[in-house]
C-alpha positions as CSV (number, residue, x, y, z in Angstrom):
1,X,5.9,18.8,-7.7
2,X,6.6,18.5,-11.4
3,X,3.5,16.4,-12.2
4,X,0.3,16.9,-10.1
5,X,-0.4,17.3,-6.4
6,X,0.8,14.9,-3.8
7,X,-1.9,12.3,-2.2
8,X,-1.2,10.6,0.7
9,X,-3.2,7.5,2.3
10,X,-2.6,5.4,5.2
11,X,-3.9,2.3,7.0
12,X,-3.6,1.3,10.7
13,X,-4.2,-2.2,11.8
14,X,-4.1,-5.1,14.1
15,X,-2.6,-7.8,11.8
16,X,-3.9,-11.5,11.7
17,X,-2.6,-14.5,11.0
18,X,0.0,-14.5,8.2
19,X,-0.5,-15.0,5.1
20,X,-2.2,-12.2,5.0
21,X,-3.7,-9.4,2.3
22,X,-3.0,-6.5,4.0
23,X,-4.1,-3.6,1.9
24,X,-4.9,-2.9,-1.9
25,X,-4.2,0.5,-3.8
26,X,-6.6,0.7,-6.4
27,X,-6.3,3.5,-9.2
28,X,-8.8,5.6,-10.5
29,X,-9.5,7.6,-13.7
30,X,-6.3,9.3,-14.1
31,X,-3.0,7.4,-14.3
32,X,-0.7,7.8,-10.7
33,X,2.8,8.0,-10.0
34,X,3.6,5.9,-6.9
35,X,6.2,8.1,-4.9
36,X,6.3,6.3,-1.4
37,X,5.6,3.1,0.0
38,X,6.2,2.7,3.7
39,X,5.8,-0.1,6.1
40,X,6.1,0.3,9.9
41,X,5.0,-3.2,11.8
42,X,6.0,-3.7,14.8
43,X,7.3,-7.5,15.4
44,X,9.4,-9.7,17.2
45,X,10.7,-11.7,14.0
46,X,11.6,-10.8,10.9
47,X,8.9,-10.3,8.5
48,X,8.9,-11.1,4.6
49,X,6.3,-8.3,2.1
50,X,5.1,-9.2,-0.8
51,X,4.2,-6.5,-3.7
52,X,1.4,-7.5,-6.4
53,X,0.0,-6.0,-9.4
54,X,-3.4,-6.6,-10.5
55,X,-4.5,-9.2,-8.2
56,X,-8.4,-11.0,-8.7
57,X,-10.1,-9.3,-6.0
58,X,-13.8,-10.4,-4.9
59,X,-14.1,-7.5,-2.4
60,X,-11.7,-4.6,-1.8
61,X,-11.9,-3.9,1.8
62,X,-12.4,-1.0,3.5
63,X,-11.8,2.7,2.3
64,X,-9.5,4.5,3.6
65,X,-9.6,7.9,2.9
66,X,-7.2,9.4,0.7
67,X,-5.7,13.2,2.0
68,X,-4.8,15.8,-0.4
69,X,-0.9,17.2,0.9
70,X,-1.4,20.2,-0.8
71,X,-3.2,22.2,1.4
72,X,-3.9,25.3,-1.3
73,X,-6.2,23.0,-3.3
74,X,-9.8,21.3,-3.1
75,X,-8.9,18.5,-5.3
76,X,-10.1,14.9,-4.2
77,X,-7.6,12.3,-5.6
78,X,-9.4,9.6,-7.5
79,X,-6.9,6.9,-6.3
80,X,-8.0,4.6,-3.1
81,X,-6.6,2.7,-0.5
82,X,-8.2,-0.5,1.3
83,X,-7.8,-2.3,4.5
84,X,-7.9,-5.9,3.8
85,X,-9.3,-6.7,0.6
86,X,-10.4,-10.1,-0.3
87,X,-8.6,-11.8,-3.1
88,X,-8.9,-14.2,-5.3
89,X,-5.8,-14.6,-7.1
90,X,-2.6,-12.7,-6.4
91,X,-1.7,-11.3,-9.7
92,X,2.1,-10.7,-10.9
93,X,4.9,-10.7,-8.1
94,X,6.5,-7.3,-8.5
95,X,8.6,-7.0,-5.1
96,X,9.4,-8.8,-2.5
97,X,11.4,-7.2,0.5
98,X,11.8,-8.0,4.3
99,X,11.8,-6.3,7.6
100,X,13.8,-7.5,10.2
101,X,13.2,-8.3,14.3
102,X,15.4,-5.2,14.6
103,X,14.3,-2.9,12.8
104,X,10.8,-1.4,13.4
105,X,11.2,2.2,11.7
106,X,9.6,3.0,8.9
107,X,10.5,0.8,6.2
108,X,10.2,2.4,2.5
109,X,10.4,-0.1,0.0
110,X,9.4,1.8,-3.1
111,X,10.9,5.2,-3.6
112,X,11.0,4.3,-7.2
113,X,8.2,6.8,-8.8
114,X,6.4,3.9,-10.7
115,X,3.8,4.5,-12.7
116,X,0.5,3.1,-12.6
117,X,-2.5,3.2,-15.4
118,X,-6.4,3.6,-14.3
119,X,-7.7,0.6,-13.2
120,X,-4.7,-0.6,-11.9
121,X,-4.2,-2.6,-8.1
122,X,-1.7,-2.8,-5.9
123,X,-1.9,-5.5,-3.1
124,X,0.6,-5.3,-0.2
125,X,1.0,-9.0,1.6
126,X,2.2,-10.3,4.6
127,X,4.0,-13.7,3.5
128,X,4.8,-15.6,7.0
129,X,4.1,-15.4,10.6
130,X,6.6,-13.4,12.2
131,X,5.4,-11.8,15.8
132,X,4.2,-8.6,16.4
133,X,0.4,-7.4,15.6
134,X,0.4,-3.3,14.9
135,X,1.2,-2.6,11.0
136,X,1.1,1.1,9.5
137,X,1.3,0.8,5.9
138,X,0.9,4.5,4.0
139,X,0.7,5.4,0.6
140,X,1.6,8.7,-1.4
141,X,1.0,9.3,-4.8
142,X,0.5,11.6,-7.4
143,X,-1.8,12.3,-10.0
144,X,-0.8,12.6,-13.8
């Protein structure tokens, strides 16, 4: 990769009633270049995602451990992922995207290499109610 090594993060889950925080991607020292966002959730409806940025959050969930892709190297990436954080207020409404009764393959709404500056969140959101439980959401990233 031109800039860093890859990260890569993922959370499994039963999913609750909608609306729902589902997980929240919080950054660390060192600024990160989002490379993939993918959704797999398996439902009977059509599903609508929400994307935040900097939402208030009263608790961040739980840790999900982040996995170094580059297998040659010790380094522990500073970035985290959660499992149902707690939250406050939402923050600013950066994406919205849906997923559809037929179509339960991975979904990757961001393959758009943002960039994101220490300290900064991420919250992934379930909006409505659509069926279906199981929800795979991962994360990769790299460090700049």
């Amino acid at each position: 990769l031109e800039n860093g090594l890859m990260f890569g993060s993922v959370v499994f889950r039963l999913s609750a009633a909608a609306p729902e925080n589902m997980t929240l991607f919080v950054v660390g020292a060192k600024p990160v270049r989002l490379r993939r966002l993918d959704i797999d959730f398996n439902s009977g409806g059509n599903t609508i995602w929400q994307l935040y940025l900097n939402p208030a959050v009263t608790a961040n969930g739980t840790a999900v451990p982040g996995i170094n892709r580059n297998t040659l190297s010790p380094v522990a990436p500073t970035a985290v992922l959660y499992d149902a954080p707690t939250v406050s207020g939402l923050g600013t409404l950066i994406d919205s995207f849906l997923t559809t009764a037929a179509n339960r393959a991975p979904l990757n709404p961001i393959d758009a290499q943002w960039k994101l500056q220490p300290g900064d969140r991420l919250l992934v959101r379930r909006v409505n109610t659509g069926a279906g439980s199981e929800t795979a959401i991962r994360v990769r990233w790299t460090e700049e």
